[in-house]
C-alpha positions in Angstrom: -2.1 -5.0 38.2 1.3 -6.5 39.1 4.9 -5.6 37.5 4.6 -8.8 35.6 1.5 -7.6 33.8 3.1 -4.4 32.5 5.8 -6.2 30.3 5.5 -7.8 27.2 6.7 -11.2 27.5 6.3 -15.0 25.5 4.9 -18.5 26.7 6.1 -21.1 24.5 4.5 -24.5 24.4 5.0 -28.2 23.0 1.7 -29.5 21.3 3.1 -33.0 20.4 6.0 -32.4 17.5 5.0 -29.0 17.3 6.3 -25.7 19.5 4.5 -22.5 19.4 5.2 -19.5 20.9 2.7 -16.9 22.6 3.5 -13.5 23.0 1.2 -11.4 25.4 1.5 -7.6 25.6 0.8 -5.4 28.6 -1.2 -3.1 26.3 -3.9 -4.1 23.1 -4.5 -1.0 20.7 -7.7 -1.2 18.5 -8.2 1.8 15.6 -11.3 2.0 13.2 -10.3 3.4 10.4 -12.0 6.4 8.2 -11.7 9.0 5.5 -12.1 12.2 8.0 -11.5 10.7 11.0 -10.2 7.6 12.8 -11.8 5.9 16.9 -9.2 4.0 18.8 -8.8 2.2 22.0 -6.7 1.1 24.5 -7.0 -1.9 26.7 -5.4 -4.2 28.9 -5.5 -8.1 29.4 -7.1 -7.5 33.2 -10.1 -5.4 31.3 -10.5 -8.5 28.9 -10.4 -10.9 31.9 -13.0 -9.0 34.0 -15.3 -8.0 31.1 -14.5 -4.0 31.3 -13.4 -4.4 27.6 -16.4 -3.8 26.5 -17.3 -0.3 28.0 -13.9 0.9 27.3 -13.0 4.5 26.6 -12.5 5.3 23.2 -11.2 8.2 21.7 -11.9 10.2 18.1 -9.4 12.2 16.2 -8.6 13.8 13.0 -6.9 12.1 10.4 -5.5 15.0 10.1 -1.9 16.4 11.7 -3.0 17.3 14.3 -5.5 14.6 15.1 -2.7 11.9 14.7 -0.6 14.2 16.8 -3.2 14.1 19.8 -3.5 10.1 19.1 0.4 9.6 19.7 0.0 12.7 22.9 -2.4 10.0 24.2 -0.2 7.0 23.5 3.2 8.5 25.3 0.7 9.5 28.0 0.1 5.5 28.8 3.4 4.6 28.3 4.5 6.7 31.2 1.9 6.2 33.7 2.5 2.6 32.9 6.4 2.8 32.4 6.0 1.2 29.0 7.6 1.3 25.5 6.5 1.8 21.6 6.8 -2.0 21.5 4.6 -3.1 24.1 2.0 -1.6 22.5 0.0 -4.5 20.3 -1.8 -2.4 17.1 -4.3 -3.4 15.1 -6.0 -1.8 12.4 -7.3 -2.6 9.2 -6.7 -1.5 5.8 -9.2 0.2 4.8 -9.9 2.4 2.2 -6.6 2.3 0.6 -4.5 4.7 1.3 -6.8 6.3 4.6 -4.9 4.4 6.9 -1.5 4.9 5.9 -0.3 7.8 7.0 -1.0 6.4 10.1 0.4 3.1 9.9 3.8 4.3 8.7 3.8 7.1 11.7 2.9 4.1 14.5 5.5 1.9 12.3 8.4 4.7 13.0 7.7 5.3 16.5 8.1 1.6 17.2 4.6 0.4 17.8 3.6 -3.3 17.4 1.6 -2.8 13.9 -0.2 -5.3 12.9 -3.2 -5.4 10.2 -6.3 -7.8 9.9 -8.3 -8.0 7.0 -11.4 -5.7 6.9 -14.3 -9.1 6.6 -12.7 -10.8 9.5 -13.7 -7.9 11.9 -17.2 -7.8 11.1 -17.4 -11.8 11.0 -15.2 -11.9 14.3 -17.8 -9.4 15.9 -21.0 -11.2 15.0 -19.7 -14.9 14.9 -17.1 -15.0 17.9 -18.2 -12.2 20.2 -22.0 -12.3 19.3 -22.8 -8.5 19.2 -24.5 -7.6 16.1 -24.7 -3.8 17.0 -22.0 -1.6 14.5 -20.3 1.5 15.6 -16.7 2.8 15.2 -16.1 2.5 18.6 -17.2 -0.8 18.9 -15.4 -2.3 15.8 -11.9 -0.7 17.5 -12.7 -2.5 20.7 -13.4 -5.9 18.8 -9.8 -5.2 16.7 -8.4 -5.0 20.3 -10.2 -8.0 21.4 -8.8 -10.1 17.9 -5.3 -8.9 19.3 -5.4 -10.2 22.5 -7.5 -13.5 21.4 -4.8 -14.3 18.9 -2.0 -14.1 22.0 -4.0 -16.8 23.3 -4.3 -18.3 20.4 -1.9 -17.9 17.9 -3.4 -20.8 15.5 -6.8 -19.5 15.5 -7.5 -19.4 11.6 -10.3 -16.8 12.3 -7.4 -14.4 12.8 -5.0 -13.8 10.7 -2.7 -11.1 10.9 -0.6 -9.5 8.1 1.7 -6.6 7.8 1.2 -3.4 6.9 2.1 -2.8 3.2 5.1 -1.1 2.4 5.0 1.8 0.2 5.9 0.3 -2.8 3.3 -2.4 -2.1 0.7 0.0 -1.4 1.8 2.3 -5.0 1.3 -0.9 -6.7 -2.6 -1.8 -4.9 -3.3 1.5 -6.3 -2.1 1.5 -8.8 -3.9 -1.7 -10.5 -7.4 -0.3 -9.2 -6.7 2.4 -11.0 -5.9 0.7 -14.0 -8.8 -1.3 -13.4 -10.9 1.2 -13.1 -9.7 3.2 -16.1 -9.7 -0.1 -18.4 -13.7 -0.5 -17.2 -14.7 2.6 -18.1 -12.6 2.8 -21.5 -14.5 -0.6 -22.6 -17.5 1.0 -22.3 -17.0 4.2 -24.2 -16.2 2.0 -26.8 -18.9 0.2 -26.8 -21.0 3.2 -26.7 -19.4 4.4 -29.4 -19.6 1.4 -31.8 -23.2 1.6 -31.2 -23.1 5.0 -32.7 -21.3 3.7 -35.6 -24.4 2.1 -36.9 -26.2 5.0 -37.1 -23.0 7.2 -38.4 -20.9 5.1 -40.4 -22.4 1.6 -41.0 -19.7 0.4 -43.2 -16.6 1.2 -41.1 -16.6 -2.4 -40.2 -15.9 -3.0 -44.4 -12.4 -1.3 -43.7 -11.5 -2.0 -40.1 -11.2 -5.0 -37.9 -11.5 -3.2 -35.1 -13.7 -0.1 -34.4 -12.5 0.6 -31.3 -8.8 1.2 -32.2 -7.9 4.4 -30.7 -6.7 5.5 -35.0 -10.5 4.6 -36.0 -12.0 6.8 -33.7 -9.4 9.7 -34.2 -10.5 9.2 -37.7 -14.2 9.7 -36.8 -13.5 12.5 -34.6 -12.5 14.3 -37.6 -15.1 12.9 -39.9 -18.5 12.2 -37.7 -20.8 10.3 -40.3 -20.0 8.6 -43.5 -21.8 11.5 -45.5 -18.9 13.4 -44.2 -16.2 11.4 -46.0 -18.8 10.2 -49.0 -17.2 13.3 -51.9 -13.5 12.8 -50.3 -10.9 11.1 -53.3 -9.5 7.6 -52.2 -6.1 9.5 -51.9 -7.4 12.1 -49.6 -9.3 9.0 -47.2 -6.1 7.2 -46.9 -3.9 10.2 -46.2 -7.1 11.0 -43.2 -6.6 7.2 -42.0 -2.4 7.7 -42.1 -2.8 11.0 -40.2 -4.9 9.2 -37.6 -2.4 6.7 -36.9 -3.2 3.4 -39.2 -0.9 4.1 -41.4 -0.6 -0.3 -41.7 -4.1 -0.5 -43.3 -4.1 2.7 -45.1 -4.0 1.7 -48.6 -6.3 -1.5 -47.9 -9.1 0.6 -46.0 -9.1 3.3 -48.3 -9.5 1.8 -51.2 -12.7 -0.4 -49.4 -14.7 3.0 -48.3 -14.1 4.4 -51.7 -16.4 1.8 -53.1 -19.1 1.9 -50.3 -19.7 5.5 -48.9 -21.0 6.7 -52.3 -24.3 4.5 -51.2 -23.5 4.9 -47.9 -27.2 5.3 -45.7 -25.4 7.0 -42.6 -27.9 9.4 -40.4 -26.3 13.0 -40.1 -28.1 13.4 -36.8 -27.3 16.1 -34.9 -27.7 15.0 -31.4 -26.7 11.5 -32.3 -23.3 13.2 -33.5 -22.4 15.2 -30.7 -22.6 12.5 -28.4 -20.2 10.8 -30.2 -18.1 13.0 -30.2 -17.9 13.3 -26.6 -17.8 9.7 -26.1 -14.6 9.5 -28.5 -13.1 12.6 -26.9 -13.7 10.9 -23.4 -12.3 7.3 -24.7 -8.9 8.6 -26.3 -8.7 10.7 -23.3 -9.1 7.7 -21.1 -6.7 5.5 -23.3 -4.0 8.3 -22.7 -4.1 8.0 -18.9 -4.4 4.1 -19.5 -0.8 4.8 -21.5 0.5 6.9 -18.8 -0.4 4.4 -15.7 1.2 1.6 -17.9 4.4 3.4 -18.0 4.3 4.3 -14.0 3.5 0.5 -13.9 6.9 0.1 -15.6 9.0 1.9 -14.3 7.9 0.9 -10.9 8.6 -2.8 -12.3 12.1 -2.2 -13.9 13.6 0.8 -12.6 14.3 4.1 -14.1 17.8 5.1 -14.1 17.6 9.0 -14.7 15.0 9.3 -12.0 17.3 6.8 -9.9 14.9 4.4 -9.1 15.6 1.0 -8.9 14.0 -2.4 -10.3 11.3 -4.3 -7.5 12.9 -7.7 -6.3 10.2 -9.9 -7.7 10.5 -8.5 -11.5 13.2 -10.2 -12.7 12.5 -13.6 -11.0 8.9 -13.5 -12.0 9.9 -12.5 -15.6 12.2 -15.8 -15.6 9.1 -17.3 -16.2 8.0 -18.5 -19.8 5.8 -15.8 -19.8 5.1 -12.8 -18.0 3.6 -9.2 -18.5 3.7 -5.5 -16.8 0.5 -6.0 -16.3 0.6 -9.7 -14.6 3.5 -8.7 -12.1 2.1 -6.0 -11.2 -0.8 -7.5 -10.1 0.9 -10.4 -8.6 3.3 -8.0 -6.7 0.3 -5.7 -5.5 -1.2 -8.8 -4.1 1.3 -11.2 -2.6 3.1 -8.2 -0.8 6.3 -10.3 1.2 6.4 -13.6 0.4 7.8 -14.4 3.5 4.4 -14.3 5.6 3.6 -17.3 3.9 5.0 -20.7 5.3 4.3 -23.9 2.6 3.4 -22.9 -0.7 0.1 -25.3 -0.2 -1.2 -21.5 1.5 0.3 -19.4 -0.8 -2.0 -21.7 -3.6 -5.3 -21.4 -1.5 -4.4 -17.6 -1.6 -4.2 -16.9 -4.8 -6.9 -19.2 -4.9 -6.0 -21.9 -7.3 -6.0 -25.0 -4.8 -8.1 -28.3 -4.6 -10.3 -28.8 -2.0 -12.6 -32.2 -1.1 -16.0 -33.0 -2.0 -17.6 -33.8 1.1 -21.1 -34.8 2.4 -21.3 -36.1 5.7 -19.0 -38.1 6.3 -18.3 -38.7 2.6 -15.4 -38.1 0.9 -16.0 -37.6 -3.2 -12.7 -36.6 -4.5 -11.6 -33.1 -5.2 -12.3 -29.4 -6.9 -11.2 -26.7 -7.8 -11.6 -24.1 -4.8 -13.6 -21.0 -5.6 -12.0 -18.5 -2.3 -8.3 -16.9 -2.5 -8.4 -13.6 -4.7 -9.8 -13.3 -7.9 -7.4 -11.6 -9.8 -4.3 -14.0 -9.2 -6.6 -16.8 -10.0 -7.7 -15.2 -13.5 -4.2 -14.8 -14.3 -2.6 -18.0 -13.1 -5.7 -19.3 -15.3 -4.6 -16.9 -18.2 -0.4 -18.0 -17.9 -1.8 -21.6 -18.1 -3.8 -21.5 -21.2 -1.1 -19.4 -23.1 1.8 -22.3 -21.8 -0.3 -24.9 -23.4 -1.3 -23.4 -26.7 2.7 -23.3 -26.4 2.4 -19.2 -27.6 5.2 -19.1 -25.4 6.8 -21.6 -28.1 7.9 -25.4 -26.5 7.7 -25.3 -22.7 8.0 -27.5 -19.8 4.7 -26.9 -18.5 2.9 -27.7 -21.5 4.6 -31.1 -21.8 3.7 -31.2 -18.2 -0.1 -30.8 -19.7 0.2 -33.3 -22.0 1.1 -36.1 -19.5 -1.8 -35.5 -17.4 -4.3 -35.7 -20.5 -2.4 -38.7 -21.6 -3.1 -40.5 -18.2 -6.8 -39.8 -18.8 -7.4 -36.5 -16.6 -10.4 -34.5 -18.1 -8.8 -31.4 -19.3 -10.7 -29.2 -17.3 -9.2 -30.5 -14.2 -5.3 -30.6 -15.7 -5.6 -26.8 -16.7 -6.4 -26.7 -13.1 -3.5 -28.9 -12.5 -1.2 -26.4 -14.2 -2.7 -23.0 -12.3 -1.5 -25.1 -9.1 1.8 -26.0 -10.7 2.1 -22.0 -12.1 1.5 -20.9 -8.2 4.3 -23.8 -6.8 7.4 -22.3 -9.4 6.4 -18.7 -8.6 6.3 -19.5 -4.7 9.8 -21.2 -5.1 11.5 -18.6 -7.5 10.5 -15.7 -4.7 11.3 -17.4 -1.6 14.2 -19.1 -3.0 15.3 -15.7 -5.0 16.4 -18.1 -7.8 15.2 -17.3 -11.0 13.0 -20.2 -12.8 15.8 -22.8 -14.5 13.5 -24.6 -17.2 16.4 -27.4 -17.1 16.3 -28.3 -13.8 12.1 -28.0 -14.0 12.3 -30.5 -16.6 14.6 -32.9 -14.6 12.4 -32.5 -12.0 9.4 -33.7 -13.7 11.3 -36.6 -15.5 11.0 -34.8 -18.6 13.8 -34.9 -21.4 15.4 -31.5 -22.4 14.9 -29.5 -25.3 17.0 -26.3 -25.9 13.4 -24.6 -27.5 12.2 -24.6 -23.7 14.8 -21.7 -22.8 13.8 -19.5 -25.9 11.5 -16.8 -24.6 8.9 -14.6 -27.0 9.6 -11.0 -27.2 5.6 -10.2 -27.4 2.8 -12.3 -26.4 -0.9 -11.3 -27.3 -2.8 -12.4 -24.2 -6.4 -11.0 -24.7 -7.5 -13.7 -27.3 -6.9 -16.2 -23.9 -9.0 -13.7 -21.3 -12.2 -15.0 -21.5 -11.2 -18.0 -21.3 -9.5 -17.3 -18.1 -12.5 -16.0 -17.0 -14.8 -18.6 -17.4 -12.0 -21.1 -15.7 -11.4 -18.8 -12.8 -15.9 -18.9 -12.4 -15.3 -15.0 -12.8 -18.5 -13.0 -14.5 -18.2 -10.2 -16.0 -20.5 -8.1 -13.9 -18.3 -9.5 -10.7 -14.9 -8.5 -12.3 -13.0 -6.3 -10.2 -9.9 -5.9 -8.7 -9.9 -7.5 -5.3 -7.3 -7.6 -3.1 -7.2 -9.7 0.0 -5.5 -7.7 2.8 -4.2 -11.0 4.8 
């Protein structure tokens, strides 16, 4: 191996208008990642040339202290038998399992390795589709990661892999943190609709007094009173002090005096087994709805900042809520999922990302216009759906996008295609506001488009109920609901 081989250096070459730049290091470092423990591997461009890759030595170790300790013993070992540094060590790793390889990136990260991560699909696909070996072992899926490292030095457009930085720790808080949320709002929905079930057995005519059963007051109120029968001698003055005490103090009066009518002929079953799983299931659902509170105020703070605890506001909150509309909830996700905005170059990728870009019709050589492209991350796409829907019902009160809408109905695009249309027009302004760090200007949007100004486009609503629009959403973004869950593309 000569001198030349054992330093990290760059080629750059002229394809036409275009430069590119290739950047080869001496040293290629593949790690499988796992819950207890974690394979690596360390090879060098000769092995790749020769073939050797594949029978290289790997090496197992804790992902534990002491285990990453005996990883980085190994590492400082190469680097001087090799006369090397931190940084001519290429990494690469993927993300897997959420917070499993962390640790481990940010120790690599701080004692200067080349990190890099690759999404968790693309090594599988890579191994079967580009390197043809179908076998799967830890070992070998840290030798094909080293492999993707060294193929993408030669080259660096290959579309097959893509690298992307490791998450920061903010970034990865906020991944968790809307799984979890996901998660929690899952398994909330269907206590609730266990519980309602129950209701027609227990108290059949709460749905007289309430519009909605599964309000966290209406089962409080149940908790306290588990069948009709229960509540069938009470005074209408004693029912609505229950319902105030159980936090619908609102519809008190209204619901009180409706169940004072019925429950005398009320046909409720005082079941006994039927009643105490009810009563765990309500238990379990406010329970439930309190963490859901208590992740919602993390989400928060994470978002705006918390001035006794000295934290400060993310970047992206206050240019994403320059928006017309915008919710904890929404940046959150958005955040969680676009990480750095920087790693993307033309907002036509950040689209197809978030997965709300057009693609071609195509058979053969036929070319039959355009649709709506089903890849990029679901989650994104359901929202981008959801902002669009609630901007043209103009919830949001007059807007720029909605008259935006209205132009591309008027020229005779079905309205399927212009929501689609506006998801794609969402994506642009939220690409621009965060690479620009400008805040969304509805006066210069509106000059942009040609469209005359109206002061009512800069009013913004304090509240905006956005579940009516969720289905909706759904069934735009070709989400089902047995598919919905959070998914986050790593790239």
């Amino acid at each position: 191996m000569t001198v030349t081989e054992l330093m990290t250096f760059s080629v750059s070459q002229t394809n036409g208008q275009r430069e590119s730049e290739r950047l080869f290091y001496p040293i290629y470092v593949g790690v499988d990642i796992g819950a207890d423990f974690h394979v690596a591997t360390c090879i060098s461009p000769e092995q790749f040339r020769d073939g050797k890759w594949k029978r290289a030595k790997t090496m197992k170790f804790d992902a534990d202290s002491l285990g990453i300790s005996n990883f980085l013993n190994a590492l400082q070992v190469v680097q001087e038998q090799l006369g090397l540094k931190p940084t001519d060590f290429f990494v690469l790793m993927e993300p897997t399992g959420g917070h499993y390889s962390f640790l481990l990136q940010q120790i690599l990260i701080n004692a200067g390795y080349s990190l890099h991560m690759v999404e968790n699909a693309s090594v599988k696909k890579f191994r079967e589709e580009t390197l043809g070996i179908q076998e799967k072992s830890d070992a070998i899926d840290a030798r094909t990661m080293a492999y993707m490292g060294w193929h993408k030095s030669l080259h660096p457009d290959m579309k097959s892999v893509r690298l992307a930085s490791p998450a920061s720790l903010s970034q990865s808080i906020f991944r968790t943190l809307i799984r979890d949320r996901w998660l929690l709002t899952t398994t909330l929905t269907r206590r609730k609709n266990q519980v309602q079930q129950l209701f027609r057995i227990t108290h059949p005519d709460l749905k007289r007094a309430f519009k909605k059963l599964s309000n966290p007051s209406v089962l409080r109120l149940v908790l306290k009173y588990p069948t009709a029968l229960d509540m069938k001698d009470l005074s209408e003055d004693e029912i609505r002090e229950a319902i105030v005490k159980s936090g619908a103090k609102t519809v008190a009066k209204k619901a009180a005096t409706e169940l004072v009518k019925i429950l005398p002929n009320t046909v409720a079953l005082p079941l006994v087994h039927v009643v105490d799983r009810q009563n765990w299931l309500i238990q379990e659902a406010l329970r439930l709805q309190e963490s859901l509170e208590r992740i919602d105020e993390n989400i928060h703070e994470l978002l705006h900042g918390n001035v006794e605890k000295g934290t400060t506001p993310h970047p992206y909150t206050q240019l994403l809520y320059s928006l017309p509309v915008m919710s904890d909830g929404w940046a959150c996700t958005l955040i969680a999922i676009i990480g750095d905005i920087q790693r993307f170059s033309t907002y036509k990728e950040f689209k197809k990302y978030l997965g709300v870009s057009a693609e071609n019709k195509q058979s053969g050589t036929s070319v039959k216009g355009t649709h709506q492209t089903f890849s990029g991350v679901r989650d994104t796409r359901r929202i981008l759906f959801q902002m669009a829907l609630i901007l043209i019902a103009q919830r949001a009160g007059p807007n720029v996008f909605a008259v935006y809408y209205e132009r591309l109905v008027e020229r005779q695009m079905p309205k399927r295609k212009a929501i689609g249309h506006m998801c794609g027009k969402v994506a642009k302004i939220i690409y621009s506001v965060l690479k620009t760090g400008v805040p969304y200007d509805p006066k210069r949007h509106a000059a942009a488009c040609g469209i005359p100004w109206n002061a009512q486009y800069k009013e913004k609503p304090l509240d905006i109920d956005v579940e009516p629009f969720e289905a909706e959403a759904k069934m735009l973004a070709g989400i089902s609901n047995e598919s919905d869950d959070i998914e986050i593309d790593e790239e």
